[in-house]
PDB file with one MODEL, atoms N, CA, C and O in Angstrom:
MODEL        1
ATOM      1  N   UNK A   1      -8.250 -18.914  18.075  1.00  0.00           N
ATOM      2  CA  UNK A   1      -7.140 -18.007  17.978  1.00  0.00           C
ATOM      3  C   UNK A   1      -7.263 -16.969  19.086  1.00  0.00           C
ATOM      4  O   UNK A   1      -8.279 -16.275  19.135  1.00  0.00           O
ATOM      5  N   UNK A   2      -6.137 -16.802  20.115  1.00  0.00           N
ATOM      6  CA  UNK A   2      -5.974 -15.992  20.769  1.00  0.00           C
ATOM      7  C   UNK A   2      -6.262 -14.407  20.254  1.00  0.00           C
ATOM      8  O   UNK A   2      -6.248 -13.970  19.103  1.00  0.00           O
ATOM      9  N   UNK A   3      -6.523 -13.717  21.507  1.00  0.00           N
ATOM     10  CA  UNK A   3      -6.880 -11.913  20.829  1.00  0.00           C
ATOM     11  C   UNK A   3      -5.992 -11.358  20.013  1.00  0.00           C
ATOM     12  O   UNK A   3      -6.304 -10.661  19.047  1.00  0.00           O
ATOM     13  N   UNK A   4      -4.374 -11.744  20.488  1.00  0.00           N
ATOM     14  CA  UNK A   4      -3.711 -11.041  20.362  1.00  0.00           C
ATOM     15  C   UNK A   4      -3.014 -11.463  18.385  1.00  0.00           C
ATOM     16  O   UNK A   4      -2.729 -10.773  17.406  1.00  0.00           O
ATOM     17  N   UNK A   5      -3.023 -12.838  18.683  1.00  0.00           N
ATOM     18  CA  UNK A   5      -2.790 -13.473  17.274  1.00  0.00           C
ATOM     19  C   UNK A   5      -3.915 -13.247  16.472  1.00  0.00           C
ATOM     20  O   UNK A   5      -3.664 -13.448  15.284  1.00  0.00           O
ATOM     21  N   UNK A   6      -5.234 -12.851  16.734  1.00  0.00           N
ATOM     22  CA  UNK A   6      -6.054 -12.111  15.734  1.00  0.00           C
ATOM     23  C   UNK A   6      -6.144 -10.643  15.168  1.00  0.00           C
ATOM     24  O   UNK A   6      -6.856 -10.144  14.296  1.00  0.00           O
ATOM     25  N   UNK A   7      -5.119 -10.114  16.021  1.00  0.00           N
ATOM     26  CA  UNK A   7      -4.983  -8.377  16.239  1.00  0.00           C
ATOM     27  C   UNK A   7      -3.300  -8.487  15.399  1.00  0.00           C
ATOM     28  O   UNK A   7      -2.701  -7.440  15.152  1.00  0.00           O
ATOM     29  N   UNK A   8      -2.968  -9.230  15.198  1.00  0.00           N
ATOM     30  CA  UNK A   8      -1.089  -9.737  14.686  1.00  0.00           C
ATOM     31  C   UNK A   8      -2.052 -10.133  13.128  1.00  0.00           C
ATOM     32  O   UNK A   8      -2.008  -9.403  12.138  1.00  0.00           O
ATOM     33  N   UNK A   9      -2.760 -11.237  13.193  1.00  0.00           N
ATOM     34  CA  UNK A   9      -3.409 -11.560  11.587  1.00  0.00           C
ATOM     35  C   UNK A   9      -4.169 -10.508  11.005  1.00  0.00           C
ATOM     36  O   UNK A   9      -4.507 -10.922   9.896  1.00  0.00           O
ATOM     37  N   UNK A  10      -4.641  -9.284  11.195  1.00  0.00           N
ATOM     38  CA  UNK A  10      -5.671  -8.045  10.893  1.00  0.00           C
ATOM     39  C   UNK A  10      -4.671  -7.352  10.869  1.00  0.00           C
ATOM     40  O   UNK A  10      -4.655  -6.631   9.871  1.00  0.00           O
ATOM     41  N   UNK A  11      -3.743  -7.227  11.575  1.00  0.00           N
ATOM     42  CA  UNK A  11      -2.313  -6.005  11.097  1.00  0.00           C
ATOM     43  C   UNK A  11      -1.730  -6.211   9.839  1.00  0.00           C
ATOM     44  O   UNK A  11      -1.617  -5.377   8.941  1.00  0.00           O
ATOM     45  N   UNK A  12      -1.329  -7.508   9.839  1.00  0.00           N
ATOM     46  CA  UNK A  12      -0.554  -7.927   8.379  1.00  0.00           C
ATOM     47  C   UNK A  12      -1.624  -8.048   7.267  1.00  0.00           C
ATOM     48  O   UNK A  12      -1.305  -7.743   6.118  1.00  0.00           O
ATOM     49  N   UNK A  13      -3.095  -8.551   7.597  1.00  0.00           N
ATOM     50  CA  UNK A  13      -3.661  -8.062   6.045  1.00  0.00           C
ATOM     51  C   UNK A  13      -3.770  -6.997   6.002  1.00  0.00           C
ATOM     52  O   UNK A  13      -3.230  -6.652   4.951  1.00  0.00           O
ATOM     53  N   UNK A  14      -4.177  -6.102   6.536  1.00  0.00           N
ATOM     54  CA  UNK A  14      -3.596  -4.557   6.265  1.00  0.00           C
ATOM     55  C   UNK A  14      -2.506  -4.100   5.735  1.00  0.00           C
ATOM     56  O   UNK A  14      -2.510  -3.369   4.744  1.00  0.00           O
ATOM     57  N   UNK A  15      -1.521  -4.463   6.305  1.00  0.00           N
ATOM     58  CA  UNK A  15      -0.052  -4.248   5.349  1.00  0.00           C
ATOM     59  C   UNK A  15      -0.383  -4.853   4.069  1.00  0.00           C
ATOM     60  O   UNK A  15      -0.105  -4.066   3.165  1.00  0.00           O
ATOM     61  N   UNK A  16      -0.788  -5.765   3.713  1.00  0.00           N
ATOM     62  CA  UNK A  16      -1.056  -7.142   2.491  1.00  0.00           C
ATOM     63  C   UNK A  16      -1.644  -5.958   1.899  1.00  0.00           C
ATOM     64  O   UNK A  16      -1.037  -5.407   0.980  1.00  0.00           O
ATOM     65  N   UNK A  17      -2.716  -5.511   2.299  1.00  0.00           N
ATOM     66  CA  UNK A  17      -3.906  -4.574   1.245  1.00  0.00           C
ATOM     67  C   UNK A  17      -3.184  -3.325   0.882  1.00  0.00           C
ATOM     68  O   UNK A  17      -3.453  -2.824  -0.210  1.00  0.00           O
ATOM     69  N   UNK A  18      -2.109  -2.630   1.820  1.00  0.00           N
ATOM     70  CA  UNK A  18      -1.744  -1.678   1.673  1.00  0.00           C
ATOM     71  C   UNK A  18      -0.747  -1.832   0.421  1.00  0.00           C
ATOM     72  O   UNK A  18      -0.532  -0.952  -0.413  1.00  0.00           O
ATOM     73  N   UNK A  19      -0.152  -3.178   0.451  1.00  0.00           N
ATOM     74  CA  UNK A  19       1.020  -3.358  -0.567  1.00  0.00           C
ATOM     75  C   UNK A  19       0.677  -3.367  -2.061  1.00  0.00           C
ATOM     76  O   UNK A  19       1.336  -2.940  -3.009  1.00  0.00           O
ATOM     77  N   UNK A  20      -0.829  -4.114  -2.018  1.00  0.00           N
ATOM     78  CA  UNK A  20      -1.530  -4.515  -3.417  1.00  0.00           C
ATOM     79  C   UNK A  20      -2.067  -3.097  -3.969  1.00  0.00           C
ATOM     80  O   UNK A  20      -2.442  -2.830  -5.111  1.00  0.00           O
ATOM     81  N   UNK A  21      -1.997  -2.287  -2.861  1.00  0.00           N
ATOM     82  CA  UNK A  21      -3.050  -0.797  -3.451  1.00  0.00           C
ATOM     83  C   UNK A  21      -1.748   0.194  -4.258  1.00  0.00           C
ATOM     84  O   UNK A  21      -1.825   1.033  -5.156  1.00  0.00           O
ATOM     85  N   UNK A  22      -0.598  -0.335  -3.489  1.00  0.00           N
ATOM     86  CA  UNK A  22       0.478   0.603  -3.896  1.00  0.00           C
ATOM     87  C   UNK A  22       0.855   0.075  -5.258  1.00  0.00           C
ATOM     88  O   UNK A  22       1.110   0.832  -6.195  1.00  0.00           O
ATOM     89  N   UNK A  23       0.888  -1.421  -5.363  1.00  0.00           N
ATOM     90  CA  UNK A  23       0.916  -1.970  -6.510  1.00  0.00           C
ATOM     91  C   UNK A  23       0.272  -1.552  -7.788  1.00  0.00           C
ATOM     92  O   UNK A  23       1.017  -1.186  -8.697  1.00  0.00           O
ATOM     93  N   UNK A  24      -1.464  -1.561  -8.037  1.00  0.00           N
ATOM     94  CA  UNK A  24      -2.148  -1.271  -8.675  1.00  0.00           C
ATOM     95  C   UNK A  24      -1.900   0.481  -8.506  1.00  0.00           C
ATOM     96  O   UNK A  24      -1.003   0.674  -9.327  1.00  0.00           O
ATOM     97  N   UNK A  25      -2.106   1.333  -8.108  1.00  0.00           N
ATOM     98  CA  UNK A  25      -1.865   2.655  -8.238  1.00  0.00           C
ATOM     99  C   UNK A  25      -0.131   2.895  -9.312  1.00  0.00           C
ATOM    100  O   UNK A  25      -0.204   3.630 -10.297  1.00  0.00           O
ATOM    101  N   UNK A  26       1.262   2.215  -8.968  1.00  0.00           N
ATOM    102  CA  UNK A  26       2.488   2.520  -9.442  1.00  0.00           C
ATOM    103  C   UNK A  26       2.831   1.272 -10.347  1.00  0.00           C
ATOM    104  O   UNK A  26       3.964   1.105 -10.800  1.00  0.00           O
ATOM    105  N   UNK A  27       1.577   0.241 -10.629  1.00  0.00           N
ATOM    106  CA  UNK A  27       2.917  -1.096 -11.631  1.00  0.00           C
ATOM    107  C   UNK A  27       2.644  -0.583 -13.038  1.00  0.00           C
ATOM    108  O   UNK A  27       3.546  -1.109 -13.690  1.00  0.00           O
ATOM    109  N   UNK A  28       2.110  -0.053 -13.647  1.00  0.00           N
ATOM    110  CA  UNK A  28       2.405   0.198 -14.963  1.00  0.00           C
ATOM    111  C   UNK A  28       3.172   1.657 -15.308  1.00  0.00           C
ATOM    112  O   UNK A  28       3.241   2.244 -16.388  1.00  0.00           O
ATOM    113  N   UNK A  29       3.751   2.044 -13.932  1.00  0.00           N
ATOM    114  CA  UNK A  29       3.800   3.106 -14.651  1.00  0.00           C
ATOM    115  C   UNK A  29       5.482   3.695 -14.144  1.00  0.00           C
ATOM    116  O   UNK A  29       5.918   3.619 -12.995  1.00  0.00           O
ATOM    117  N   UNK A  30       6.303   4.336 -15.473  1.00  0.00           N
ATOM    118  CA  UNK A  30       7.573   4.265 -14.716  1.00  0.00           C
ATOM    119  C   UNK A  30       7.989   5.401 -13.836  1.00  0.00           C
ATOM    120  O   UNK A  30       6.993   5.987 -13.412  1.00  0.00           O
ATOM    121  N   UNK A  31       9.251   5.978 -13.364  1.00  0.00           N
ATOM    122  CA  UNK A  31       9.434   6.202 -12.468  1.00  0.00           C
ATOM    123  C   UNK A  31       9.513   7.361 -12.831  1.00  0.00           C
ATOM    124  O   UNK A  31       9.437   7.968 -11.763  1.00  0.00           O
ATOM    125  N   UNK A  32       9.633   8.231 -13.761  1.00  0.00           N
ATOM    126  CA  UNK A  32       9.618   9.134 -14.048  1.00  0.00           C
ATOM    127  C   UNK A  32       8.135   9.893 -14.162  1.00  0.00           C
ATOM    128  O   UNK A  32       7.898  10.943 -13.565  1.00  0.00           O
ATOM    129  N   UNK A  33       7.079   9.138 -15.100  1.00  0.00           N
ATOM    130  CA  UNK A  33       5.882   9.354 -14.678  1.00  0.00           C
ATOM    131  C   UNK A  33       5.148   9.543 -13.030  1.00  0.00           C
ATOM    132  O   UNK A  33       4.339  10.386 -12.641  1.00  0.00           O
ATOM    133  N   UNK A  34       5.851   8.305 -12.234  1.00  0.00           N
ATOM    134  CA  UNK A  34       5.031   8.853 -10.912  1.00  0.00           C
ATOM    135  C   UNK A  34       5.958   9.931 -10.233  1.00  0.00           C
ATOM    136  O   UNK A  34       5.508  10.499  -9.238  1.00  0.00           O
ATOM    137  N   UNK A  35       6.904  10.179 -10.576  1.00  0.00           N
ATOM    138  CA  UNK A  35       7.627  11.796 -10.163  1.00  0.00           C
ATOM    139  C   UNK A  35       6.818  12.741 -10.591  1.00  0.00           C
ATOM    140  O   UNK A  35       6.841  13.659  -9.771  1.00  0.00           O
ATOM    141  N   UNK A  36       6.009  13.004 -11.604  1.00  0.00           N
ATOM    142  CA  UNK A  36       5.160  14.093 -12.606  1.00  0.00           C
ATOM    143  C   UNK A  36       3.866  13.790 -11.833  1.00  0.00           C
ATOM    144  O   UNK A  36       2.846  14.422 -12.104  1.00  0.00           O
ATOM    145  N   UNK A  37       3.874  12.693 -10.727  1.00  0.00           N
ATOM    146  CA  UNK A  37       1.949  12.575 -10.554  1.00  0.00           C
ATOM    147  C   UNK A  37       1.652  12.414  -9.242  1.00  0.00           C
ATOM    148  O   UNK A  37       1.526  11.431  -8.512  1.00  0.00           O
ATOM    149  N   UNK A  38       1.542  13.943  -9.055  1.00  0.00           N
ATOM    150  CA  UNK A  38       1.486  14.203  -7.202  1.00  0.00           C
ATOM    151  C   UNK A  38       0.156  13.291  -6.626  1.00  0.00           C
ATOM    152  O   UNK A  38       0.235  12.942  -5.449  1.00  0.00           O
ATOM    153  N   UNK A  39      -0.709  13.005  -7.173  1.00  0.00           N
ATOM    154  CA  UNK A  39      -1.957  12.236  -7.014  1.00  0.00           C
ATOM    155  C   UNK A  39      -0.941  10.667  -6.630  1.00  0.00           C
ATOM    156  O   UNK A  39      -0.922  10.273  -5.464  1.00  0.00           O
ATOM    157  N   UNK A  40      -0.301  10.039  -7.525  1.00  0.00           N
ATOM    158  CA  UNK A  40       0.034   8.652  -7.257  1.00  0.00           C
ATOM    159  C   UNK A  40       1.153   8.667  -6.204  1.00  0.00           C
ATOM    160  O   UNK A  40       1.565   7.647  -5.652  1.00  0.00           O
ATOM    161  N   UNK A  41       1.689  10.115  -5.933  1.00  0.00           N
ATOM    162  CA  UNK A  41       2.817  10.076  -4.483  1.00  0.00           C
ATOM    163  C   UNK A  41       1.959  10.166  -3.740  1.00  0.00           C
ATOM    164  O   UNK A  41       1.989   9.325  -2.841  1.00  0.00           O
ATOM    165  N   UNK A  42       1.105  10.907  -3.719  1.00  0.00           N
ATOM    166  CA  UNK A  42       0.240  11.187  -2.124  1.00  0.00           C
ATOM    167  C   UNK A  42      -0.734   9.606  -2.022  1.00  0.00           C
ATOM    168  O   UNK A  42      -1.233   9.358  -0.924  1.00  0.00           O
ATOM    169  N   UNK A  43      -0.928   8.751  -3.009  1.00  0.00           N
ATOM    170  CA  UNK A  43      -1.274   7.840  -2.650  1.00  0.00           C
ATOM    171  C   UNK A  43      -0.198   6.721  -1.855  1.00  0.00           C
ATOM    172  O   UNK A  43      -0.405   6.079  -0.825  1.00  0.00           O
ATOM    173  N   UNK A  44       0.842   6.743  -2.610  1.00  0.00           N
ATOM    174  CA  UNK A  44       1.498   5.835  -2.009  1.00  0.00           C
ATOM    175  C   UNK A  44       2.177   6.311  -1.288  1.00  0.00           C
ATOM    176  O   UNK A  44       3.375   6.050  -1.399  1.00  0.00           O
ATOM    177  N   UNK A  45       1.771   7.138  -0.324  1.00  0.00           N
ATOM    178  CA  UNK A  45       2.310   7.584   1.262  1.00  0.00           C
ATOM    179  C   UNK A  45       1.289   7.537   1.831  1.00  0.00           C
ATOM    180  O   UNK A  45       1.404   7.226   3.017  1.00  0.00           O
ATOM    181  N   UNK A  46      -0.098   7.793   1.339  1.00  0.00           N
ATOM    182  CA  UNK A  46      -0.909   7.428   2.443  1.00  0.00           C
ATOM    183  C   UNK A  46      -0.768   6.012   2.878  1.00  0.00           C
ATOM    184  O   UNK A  46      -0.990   5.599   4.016  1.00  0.00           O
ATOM    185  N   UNK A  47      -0.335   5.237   1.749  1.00  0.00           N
ATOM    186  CA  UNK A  47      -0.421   3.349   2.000  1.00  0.00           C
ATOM    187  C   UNK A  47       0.682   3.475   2.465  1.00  0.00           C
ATOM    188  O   UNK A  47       0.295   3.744   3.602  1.00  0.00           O
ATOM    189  N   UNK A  48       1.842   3.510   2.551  1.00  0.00           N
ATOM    190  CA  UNK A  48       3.057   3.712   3.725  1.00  0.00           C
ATOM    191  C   UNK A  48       2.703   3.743   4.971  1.00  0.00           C
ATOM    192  O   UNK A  48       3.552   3.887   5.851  1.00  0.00           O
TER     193      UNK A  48
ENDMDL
END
């Protein structure tokens, strides 16, 4: 695999990991709760 298609495959699992973290931090919980939980916004903007 070329540099650049290994630097393209390490970007997107990053996005991949970033998506699953936002997942587990906001899927059980509804939308009103993560409005009340400055901890689970500032997480899922750091993963943004």
């Amino acid at each position: 695999m070329s540099r650049d298609k290994q630097r393209l495959a390490d970007y997107l699992a990053h996005i991949l990991e970033a998506i699953e973290r936002i997942e587990r931090y906001t899927g059980n919980m509804s939308e009103v709760a993560f409005l009340e939980n400055a901890m689970a916004q500032d997480a899922v903007i750091r993963n943004l």
